[in-house]
C-alpha positions in Angstrom: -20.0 -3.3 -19.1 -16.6 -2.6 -19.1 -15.0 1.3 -18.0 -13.6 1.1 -21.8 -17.4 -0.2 -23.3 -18.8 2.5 -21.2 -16.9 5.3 -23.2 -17.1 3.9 -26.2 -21.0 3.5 -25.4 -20.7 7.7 -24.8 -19.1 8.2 -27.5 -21.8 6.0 -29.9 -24.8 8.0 -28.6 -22.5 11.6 -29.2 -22.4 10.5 -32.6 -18.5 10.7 -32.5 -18.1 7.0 -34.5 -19.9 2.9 -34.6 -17.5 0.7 -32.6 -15.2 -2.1 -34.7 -15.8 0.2 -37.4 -14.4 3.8 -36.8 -14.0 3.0 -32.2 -11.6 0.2 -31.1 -10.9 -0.6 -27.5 -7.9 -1.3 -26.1 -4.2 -1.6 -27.9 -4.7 -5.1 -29.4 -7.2 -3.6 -31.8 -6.4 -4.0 -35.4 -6.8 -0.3 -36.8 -7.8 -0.1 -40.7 -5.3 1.4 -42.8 -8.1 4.1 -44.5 -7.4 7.6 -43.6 -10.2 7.5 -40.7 -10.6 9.2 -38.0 -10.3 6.1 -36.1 -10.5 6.4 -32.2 -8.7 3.9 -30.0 -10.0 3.8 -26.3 -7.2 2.5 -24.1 -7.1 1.4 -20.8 -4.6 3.5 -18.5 -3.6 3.2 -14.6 -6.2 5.2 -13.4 -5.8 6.6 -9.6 -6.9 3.3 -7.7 -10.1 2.8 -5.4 -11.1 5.2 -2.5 -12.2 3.8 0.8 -14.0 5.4 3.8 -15.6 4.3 7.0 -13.2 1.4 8.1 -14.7 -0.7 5.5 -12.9 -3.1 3.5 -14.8 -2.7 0.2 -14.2 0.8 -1.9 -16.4 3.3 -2.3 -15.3 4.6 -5.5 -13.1 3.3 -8.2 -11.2 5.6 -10.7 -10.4 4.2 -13.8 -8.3 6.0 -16.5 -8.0 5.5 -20.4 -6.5 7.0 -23.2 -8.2 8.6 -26.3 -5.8 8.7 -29.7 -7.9 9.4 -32.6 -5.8 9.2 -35.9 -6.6 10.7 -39.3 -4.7 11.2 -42.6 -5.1 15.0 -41.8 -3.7 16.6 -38.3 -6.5 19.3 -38.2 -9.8 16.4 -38.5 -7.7 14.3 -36.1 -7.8 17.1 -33.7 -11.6 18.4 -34.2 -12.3 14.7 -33.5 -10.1 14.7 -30.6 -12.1 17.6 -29.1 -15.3 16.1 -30.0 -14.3 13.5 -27.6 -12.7 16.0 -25.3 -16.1 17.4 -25.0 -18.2 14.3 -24.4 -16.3 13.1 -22.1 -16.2 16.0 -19.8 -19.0 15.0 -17.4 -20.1 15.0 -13.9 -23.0 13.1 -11.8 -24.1 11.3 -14.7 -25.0 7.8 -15.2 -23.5 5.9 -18.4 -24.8 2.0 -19.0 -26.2 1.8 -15.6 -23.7 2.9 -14.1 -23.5 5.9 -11.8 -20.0 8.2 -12.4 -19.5 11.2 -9.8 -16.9 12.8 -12.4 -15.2 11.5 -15.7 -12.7 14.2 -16.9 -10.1 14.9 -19.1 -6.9 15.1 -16.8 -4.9 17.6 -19.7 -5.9 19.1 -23.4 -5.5 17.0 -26.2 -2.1 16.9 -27.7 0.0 16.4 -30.6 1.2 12.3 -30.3 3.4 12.4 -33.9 2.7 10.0 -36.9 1.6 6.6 -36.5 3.9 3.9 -38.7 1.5 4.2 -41.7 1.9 8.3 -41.6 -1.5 9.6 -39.7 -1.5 12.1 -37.5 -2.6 11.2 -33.8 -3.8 13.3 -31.1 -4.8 11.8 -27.5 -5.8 12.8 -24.5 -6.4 11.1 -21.1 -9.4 10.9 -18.7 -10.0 10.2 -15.3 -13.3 8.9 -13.3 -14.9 8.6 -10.3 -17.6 6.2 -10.4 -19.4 3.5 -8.5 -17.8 0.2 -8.1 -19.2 -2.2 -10.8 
């Protein structure tokens, strides 16, 4: 699985959402037009691999994504928002087989304005540390 399936997998068994129906990954993801909440996962910079011990192969990757949740209303926006904020804040845990040292949220979420059909968003970023995969 993917960093982005991997959160969106967290996020199924938190009961925050059913992806293609309420979770979409990445920015090419056609969002409905309903009121929601509606959660886009997208894929971010991260902080690039670690390596140790003159070898050539990392250690550790860390990944980043975005979370934007948008929802007719700004307060059920940001309760989702937090929701996510709150699953996501982990540390030596294993998510689809995969072992993560750390997967955190690198600020609170925030305020992102209206999207262009009028829905408030709110996002927040995370950062990992995991096993290469």
């Amino acid at each position: 699985m993917t960093f982005l399936d991997e959160i969106a997998a967290r996020g199924v068994a938190q009961g925050l959402g059913v992806i293609g129906t309420s979770i979409f990954l990445s920015s090419k993801a056609v969002i409905p037009t309903g009121n929601g909440p509606y959660t886009s996962i997208i894929a971010t910079g991260g902080a690039g691999a670690r390596y140790t011990h003159n070898t050539n192969a990392p250690d550790s990757q860390r990944p980043g994504a975005q979370i934007l949740v948008r929802a007719l209303s700004y307060p059920v926006a940001e309760a989702k928002a937090r929701a996510w904020y709150d699953a996501l804040t982990l540390r030596n845990t294993t998510l689809s087989g995969t072992y993560y040292q750390d997967l955190l949220p690198t600020q609170e979420p925030f305020d992102l304005g209206l999207d262009t059909t009028g829905r408030a968003q709110v996002a927040f970023n995370v950062l990992a540390t995991k096993r290469p995969s």
